[in-house]
PDB file as gemmi writes it, atoms N, CA and C in Angstrom:
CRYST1    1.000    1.000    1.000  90.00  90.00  90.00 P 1                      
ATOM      1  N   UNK A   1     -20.478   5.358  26.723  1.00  0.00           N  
ATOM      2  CA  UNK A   1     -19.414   4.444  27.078  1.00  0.00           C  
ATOM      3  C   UNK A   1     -18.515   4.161  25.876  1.00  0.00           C  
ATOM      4  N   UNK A   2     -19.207   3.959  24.648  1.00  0.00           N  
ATOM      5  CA  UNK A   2     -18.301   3.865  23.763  1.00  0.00           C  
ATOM      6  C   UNK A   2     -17.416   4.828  23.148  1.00  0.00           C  
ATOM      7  N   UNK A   3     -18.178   6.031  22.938  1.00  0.00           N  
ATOM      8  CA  UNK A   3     -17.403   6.838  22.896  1.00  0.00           C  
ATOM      9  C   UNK A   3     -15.963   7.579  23.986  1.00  0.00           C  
ATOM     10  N   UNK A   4     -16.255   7.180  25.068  1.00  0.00           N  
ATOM     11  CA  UNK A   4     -15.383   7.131  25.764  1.00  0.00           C  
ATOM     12  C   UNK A   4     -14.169   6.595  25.486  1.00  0.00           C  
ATOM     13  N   UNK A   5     -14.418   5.626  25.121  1.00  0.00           N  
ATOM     14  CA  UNK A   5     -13.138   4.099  24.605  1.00  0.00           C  
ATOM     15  C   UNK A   5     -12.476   4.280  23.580  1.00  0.00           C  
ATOM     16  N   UNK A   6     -13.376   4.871  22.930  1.00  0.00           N  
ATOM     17  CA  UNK A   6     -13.233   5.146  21.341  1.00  0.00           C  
ATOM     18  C   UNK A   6     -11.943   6.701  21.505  1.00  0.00           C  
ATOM     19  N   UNK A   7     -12.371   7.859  22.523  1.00  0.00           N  
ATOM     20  CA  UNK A   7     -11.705   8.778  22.606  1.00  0.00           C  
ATOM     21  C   UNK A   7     -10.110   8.033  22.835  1.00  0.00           C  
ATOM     22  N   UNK A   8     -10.150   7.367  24.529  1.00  0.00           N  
ATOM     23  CA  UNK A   8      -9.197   6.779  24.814  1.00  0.00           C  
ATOM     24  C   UNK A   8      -8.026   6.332  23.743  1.00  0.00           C  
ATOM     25  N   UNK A   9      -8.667   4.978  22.505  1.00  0.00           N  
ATOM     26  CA  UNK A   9      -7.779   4.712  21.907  1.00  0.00           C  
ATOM     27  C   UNK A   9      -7.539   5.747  21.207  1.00  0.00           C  
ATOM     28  N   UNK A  10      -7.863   6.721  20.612  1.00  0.00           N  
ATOM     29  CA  UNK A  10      -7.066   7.869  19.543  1.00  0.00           C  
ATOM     30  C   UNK A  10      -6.388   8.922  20.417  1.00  0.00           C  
ATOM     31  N   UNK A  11      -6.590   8.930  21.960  1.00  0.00           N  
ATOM     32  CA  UNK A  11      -5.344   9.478  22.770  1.00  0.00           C  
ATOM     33  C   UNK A  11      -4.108   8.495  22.725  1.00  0.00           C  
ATOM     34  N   UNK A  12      -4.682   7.541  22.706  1.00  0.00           N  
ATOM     35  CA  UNK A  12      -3.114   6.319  23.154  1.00  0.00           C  
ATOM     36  C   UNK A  12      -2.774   6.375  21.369  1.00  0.00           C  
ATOM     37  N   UNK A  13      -2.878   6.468  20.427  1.00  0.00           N  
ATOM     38  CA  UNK A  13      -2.596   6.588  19.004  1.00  0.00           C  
ATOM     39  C   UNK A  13      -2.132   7.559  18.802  1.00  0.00           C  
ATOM     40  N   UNK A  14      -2.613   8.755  19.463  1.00  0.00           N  
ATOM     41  CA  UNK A  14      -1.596  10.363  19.255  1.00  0.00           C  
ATOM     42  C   UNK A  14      -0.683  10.456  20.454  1.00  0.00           C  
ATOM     43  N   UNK A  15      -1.076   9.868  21.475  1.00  0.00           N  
ATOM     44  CA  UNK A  15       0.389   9.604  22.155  1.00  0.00           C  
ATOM     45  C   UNK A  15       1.591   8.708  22.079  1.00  0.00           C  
ATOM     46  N   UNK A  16       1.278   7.824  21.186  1.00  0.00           N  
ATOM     47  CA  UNK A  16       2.289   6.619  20.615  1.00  0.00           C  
ATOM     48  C   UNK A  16       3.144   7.292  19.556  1.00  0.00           C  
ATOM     49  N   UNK A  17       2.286   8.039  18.861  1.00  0.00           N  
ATOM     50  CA  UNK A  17       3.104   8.981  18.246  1.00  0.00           C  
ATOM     51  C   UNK A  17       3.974   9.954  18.070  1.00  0.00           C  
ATOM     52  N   UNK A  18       3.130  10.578  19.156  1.00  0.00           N  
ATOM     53  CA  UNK A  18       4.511  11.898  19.783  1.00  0.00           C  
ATOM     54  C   UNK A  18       5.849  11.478  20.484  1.00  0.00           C  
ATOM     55  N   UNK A  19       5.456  10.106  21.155  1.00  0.00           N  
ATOM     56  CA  UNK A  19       6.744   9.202  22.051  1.00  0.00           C  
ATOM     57  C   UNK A  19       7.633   9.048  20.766  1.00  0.00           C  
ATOM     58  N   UNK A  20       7.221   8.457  19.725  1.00  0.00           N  
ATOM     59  CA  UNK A  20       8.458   7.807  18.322  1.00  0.00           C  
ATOM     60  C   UNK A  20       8.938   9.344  18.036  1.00  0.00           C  
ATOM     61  N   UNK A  21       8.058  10.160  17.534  1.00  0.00           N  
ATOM     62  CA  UNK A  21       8.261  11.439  16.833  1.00  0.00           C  
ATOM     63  C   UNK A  21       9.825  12.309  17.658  1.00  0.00           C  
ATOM     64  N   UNK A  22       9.168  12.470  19.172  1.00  0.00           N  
ATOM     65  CA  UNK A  22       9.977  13.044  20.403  1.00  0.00           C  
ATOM     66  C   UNK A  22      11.064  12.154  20.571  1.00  0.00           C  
ATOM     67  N   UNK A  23      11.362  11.120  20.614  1.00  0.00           N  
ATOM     68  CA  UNK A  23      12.268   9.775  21.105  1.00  0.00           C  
ATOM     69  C   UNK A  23      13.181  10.198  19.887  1.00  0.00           C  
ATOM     70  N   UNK A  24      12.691   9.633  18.250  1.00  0.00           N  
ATOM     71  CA  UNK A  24      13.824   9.939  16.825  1.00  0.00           C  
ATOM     72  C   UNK A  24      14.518  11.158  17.186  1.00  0.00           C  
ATOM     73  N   UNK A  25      13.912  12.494  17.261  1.00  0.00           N  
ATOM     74  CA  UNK A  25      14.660  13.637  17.285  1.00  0.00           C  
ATOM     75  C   UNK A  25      15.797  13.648  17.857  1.00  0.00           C  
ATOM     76  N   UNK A  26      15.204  13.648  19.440  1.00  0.00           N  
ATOM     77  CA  UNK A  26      16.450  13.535  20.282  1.00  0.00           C  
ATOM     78  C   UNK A  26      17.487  12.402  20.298  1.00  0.00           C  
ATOM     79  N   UNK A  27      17.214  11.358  20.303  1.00  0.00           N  
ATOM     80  CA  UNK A  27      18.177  10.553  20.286  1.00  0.00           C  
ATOM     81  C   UNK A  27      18.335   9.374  19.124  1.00  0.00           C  
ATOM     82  N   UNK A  28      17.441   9.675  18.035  1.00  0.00           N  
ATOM     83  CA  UNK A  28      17.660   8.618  16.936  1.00  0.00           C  
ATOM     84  C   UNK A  28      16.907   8.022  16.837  1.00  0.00           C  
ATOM     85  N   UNK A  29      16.416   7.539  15.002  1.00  0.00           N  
ATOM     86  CA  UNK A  29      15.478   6.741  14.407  1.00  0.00           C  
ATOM     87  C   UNK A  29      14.903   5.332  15.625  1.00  0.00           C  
ATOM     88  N   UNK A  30      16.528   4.300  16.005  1.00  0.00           N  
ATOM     89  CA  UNK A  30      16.114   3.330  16.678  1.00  0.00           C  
ATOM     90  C   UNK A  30      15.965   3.382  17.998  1.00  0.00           C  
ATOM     91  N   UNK A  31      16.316   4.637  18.857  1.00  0.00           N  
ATOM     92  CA  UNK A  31      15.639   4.540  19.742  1.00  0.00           C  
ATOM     93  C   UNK A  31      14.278   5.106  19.865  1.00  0.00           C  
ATOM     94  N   UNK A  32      13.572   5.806  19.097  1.00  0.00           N  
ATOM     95  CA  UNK A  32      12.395   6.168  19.263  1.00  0.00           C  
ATOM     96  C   UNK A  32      11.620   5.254  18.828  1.00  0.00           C  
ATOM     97  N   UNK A  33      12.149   4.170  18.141  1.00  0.00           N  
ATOM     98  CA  UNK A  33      10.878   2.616  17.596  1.00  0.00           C  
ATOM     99  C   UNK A  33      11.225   1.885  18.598  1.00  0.00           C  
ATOM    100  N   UNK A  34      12.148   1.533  19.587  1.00  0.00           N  
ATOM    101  CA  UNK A  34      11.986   1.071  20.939  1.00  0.00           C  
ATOM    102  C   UNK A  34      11.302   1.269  22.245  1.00  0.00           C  
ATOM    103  N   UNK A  35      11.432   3.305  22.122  1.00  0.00           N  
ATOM    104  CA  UNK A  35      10.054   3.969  22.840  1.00  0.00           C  
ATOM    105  C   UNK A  35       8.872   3.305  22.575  1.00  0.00           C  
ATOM    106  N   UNK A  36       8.530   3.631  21.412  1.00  0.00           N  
ATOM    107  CA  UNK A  36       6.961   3.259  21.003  1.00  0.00           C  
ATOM    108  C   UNK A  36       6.742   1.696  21.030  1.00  0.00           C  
ATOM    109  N   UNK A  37       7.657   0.625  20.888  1.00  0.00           N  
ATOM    110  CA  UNK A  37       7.255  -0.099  20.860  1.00  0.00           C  
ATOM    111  C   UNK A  37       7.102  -0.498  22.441  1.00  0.00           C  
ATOM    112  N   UNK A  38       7.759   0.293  23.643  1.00  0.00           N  
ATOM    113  CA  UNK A  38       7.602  -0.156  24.834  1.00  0.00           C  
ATOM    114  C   UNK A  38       6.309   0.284  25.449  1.00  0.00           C  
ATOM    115  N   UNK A  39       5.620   1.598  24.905  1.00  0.00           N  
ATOM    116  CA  UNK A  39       4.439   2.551  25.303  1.00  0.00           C  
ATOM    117  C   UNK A  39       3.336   1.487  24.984  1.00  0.00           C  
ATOM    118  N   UNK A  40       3.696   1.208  23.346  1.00  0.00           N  
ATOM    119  CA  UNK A  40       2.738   0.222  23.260  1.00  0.00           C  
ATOM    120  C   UNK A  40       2.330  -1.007  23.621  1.00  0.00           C  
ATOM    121  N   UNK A  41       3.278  -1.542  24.361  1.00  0.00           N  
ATOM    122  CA  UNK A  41       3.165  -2.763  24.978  1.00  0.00           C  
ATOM    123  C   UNK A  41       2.786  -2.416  26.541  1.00  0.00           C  
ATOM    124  N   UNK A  42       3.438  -1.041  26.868  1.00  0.00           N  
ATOM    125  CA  UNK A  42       3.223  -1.213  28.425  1.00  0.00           C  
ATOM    126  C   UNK A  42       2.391  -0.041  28.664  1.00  0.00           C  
ATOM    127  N   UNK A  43       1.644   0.654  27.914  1.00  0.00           N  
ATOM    128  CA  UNK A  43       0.544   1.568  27.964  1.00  0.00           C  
ATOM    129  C   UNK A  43       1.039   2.589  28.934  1.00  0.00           C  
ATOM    130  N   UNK A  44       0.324   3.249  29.624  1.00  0.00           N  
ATOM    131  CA  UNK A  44       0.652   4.503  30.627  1.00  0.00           C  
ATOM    132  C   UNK A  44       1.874   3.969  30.940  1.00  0.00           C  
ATOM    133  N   UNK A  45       2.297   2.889  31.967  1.00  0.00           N  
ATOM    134  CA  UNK A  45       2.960   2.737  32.338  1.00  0.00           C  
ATOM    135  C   UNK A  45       4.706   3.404  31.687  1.00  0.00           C  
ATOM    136  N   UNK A  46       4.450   2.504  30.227  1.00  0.00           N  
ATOM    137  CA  UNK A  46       5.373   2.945  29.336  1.00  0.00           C  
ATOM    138  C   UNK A  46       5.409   4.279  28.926  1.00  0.00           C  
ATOM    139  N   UNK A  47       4.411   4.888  28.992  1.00  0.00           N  
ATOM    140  CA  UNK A  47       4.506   6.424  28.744  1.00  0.00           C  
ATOM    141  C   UNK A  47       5.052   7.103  29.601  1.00  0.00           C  
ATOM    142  N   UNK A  48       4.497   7.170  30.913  1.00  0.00           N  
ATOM    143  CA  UNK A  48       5.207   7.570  32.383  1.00  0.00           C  
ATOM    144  C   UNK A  48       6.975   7.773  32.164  1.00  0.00           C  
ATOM    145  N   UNK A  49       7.309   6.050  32.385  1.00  0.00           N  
ATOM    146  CA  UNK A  49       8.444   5.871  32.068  1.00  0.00           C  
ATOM    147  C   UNK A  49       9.479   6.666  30.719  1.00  0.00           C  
ATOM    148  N   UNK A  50       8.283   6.978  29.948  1.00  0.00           N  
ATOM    149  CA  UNK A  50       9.028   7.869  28.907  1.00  0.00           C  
ATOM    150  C   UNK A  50       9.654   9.041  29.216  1.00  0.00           C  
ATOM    151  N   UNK A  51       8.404   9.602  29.998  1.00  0.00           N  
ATOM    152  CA  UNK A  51       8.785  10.666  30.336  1.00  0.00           C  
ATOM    153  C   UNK A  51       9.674  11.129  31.423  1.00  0.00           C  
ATOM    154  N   UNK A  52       9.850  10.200  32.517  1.00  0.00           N  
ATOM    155  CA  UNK A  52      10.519  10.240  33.391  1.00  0.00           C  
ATOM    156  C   UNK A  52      11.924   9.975  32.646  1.00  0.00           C  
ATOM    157  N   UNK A  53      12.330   9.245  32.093  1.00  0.00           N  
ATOM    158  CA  UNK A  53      13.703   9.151  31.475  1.00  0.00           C  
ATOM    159  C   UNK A  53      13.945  10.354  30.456  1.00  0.00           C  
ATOM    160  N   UNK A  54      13.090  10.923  29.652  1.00  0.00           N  
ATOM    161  CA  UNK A  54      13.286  12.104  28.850  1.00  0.00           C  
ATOM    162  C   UNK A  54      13.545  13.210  29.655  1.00  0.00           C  
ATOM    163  N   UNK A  55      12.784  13.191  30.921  1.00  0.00           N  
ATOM    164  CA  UNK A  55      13.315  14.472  31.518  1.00  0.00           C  
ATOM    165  C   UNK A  55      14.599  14.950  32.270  1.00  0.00           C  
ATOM    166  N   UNK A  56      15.388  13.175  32.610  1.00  0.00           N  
ATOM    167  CA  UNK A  56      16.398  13.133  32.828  1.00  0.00           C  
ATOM    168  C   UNK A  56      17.561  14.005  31.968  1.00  0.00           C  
ATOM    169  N   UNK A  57      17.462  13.727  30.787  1.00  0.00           N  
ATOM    170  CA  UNK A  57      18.469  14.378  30.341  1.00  0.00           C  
ATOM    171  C   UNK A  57      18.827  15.460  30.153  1.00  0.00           C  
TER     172      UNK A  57                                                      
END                                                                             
């Protein structure tokens, strides 16, 4: 079980990352610290949403 949890948070830590990393490139330093700071507040949800708006463009 713990290890489970333990996996979890270092997926949500390498995915918080790739959102800022992916977000700066394309569209700039401050919008990719607005990505991450929304992923991180709104977990999948916010990730989802990432991606659904990234693929928009």
């Amino acid at each position: 079980m713990v290890a489970i949890l333990i996996l979890l948070w270092i997926l949500s830590i390498i995915g918080l990352f790739w959102v800022w990393s992916d977000a700066s490139e394309k569209r700039g330093a401050n919008i990719g610290c607005l990505w991450a700071l929304i992923v991180l507040l709104l977990g999948p949800i916010g990730f989802i949403a990432y991606l659904v708006v990234r693929n928009s463009d």
